[in-house]
C-alpha positions in Angstrom: -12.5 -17.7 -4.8 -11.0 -15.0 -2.5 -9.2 -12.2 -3.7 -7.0 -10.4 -0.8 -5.7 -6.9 -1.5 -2.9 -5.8 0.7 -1.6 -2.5 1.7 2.0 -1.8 2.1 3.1 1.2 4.4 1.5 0.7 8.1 -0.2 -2.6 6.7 2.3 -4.8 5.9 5.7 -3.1 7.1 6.1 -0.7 10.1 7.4 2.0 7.5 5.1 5.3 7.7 7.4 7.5 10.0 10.2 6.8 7.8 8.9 6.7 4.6 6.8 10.0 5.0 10.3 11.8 5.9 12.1 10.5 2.7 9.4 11.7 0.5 9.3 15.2 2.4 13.1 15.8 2.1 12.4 14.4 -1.6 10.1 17.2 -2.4 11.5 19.9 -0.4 14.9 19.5 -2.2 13.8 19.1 -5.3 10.7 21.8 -4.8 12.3 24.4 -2.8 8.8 24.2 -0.6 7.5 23.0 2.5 5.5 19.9 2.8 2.9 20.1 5.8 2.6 17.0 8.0 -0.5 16.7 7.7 -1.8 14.7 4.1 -4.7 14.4 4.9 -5.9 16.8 3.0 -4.4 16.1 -0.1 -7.0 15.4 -2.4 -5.4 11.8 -3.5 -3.1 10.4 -0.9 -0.2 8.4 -3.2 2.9 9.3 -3.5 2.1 10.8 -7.7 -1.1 12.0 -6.0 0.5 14.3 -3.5 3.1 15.4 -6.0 0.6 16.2 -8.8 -1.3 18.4 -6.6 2.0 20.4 -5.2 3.0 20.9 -8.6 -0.3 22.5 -9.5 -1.1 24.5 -6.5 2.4 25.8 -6.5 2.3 26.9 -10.3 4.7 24.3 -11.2 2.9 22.4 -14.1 5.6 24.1 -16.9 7.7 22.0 -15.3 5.7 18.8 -14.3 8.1 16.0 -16.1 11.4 17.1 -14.3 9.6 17.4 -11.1 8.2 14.3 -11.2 11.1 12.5 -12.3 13.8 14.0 -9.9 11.5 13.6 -6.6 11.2 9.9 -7.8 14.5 9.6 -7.9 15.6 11.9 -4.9 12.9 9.7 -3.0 14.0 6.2 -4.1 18.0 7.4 -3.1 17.0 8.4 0.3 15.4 5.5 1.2 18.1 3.3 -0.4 20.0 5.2 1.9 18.0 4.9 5.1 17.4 1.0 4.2 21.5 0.8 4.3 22.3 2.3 7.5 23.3 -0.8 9.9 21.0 0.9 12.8 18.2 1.2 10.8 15.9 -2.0 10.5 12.8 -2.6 8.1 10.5 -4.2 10.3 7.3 -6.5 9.4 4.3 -5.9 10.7 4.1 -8.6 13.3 2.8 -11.5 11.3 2.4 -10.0 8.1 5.2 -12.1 6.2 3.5 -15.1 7.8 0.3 -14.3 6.2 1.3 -13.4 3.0 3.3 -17.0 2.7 0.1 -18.8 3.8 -2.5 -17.1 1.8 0.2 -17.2 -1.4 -0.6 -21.1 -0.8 -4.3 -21.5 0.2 -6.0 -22.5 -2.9 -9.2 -20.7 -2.0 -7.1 -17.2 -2.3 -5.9 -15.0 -4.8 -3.4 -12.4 -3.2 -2.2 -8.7 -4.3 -1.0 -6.0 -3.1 -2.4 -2.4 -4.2 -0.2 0.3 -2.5 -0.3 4.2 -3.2 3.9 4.0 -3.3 5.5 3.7 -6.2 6.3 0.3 -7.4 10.0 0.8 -6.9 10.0 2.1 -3.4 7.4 -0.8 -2.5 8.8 -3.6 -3.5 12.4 -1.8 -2.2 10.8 -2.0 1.7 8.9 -5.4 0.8 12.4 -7.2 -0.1 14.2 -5.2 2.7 11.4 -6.4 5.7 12.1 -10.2 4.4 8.9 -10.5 2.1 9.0 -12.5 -1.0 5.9 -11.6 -3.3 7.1 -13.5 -6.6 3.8 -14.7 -7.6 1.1 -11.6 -5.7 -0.3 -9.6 -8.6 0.7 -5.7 -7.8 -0.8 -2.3 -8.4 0.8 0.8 -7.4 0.8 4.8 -7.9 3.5 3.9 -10.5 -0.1 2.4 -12.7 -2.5 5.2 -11.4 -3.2 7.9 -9.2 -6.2 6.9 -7.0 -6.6 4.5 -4.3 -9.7 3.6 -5.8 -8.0 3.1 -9.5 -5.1 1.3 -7.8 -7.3 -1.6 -6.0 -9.4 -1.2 -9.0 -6.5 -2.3 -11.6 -5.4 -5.1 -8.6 -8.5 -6.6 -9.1 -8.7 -6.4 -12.9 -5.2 -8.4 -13.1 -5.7 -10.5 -10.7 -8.9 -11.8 -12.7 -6.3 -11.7 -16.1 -3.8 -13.4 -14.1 -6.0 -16.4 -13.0 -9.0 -16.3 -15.2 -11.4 -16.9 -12.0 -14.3 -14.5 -11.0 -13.9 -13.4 -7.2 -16.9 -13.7 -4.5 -15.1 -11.8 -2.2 -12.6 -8.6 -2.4 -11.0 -7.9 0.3 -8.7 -4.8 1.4 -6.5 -4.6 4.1 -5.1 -1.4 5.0 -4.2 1.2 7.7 -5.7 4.4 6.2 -9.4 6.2 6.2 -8.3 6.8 2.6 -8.5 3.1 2.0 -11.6 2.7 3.9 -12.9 5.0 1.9 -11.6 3.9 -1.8 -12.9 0.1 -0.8 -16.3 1.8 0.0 -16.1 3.6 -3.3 -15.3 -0.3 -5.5 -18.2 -1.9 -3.1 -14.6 -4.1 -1.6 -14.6 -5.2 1.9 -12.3 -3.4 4.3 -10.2 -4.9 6.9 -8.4 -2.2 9.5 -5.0 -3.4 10.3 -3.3 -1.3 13.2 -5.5 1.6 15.4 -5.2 4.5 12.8 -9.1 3.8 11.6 -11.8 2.0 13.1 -14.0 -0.5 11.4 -16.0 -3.2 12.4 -13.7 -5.6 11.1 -10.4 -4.6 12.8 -7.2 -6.7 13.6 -3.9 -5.3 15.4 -2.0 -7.4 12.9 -1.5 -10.2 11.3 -0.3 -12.8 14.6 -3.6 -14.3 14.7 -5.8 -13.1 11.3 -7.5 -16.6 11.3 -9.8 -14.3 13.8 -10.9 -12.3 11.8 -12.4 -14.6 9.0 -14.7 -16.1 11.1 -16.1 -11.7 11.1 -15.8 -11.9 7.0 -17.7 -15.2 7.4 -14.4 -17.3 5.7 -13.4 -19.4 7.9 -14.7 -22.5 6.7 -13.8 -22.1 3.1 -10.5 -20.8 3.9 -10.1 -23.9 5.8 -8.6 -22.3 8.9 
C-alpha cells in the first residue's frame, strides 16, 4: 500500500502570490510590523510557524493568544474576501483535481493532504478551486507547527484511518522546506512546479502516470 501526501499552496492550487499577501496584510494589521517577503528564513515555514516566531522576536509573547487568534481570523476574512471577488478565480494546478479523484479510487493508495496552512484557510481554497477531499485524511499547522510534525501526524492517521502499514510515503510538494522535512521522516519527495529541483520532478499533475514509472509504481498502481 501507497500512501500519497499532498501539498496545498503551489502543489495543488496556483494560490502562493495570493495567499502570501492575505497573511502579510493579516499580520501587519493586527501586528503593527512589517513582514519581509522573503520566509525563507523563518525558522518553520507554516502559517503558526511564521507567526510564533514574529511574536517572539518582536517581544510579543505577553500577548501571544490574542495575536494568534485575531491574525487567524483577520487572515481567514481576507481571503474569504479575495475568494468572493467575481475577477478573482481559484485555479487548480493543472491536473491536480484529476489526480486527487483517481488516486481517492485506486485501491493500491491511501491519500492525504499535509499542508503548513491552517485547516480552515486550506480546505477554504480546496472547496473554492473545485476539489472535493471527503474521504483524504488531513494534517495542517492547525495540529502542529513543523512540516516534518505535519506529514508526520498525516501518516500516523492515515495508518488509524485504514489500519494498513505503508511501503511507500510519498510527498508532493512545491517547497525546499518540504524537501527537506520528507528528508527529515526518511518520505520520498516528489517536486511539483520549478521552485526546487529533485530528481523526481513533474510540472504538474497533466500526465503524473510519468512519474511512477521514476518511484518504480507503475505496475502496482496499475497505470
Amino acid at each position: 500500500m501507497n500512501l500519497f501526501m499532498l501539498d496545498v499552496d503551489g502543489t495543488l492550487i496556483d494560490s502562493v502570490d495570493f495567499d502570501a499577501e492575505c497573511f502579510r496584510s493579516a499580520v501587519e494589521e493586527v501586528m503593527g510590523i512589517k513582514l519581509a517577503d522573503n520566509w525563507s528564513e523563518f525558522k518553520n515555514i507554516t502559517d503558526i510557524g511564521i507567526l510564533e516566531e514574529l511574536i517572539e522576536v518582536n517581544g510579543m509573547r505577553a500577548d501571544r493568544m490574542r495575536i494568534i487568534r485575531d491574525v487567524k481570523s483577520t487572515f481567514l476574512k481576507n481571503l474569504r474576501e479575495h475568494i468572493a471577488h467575481p475577477e478573482n478565480e481559484i485555479v487548480a494546478t493543472n491536473g491536480a483535481i484529476g489526480f486527487v479523484n483517481d488516486m481517492k479510487n485506486n485501491p493500491n493508495v491511501v491519500l492525504a493532504i499535509a499542508t503548513g496552512g491552517w485547516e480552515e484557510s486550506a480546505k477554504l481554497k480546496l472547496k473554492a478551486a473545485g476539489f472535493d477531499i471527503s474521504g483524504v485524511v488531513f494534517s495542517s499547522c492547525s495540529d502542529a507547527m513543523t512540516r516534518s510534525e505535519i506529514m508526520a501526524l498525516a501518516a500516523f492517521r492515515a495508518k488509524q484511518d485504514t489500519g494498513v502499514t505503508f511501503d511507500r510515503r510519498v510527498y508532493f510538494g512545491d517547497g525546499e522546506w518540504d524537501k527537506m522535512a520528507t528528508n527529515t521522516l526518511g518520505y520520498e519527495f516528489v517536486a511539483v512546479g520549478e521552485n526546487v529541483k529533485h530528481f523526481t520532478q513533474i510540472p504538474n499533475f497533466v500526465h503524473y502516470e510519468a512519474i511512477f514509472g521514476k518511484l518504480g509504481i507503475s505496475e502496482m498502481l496499475n497505470v
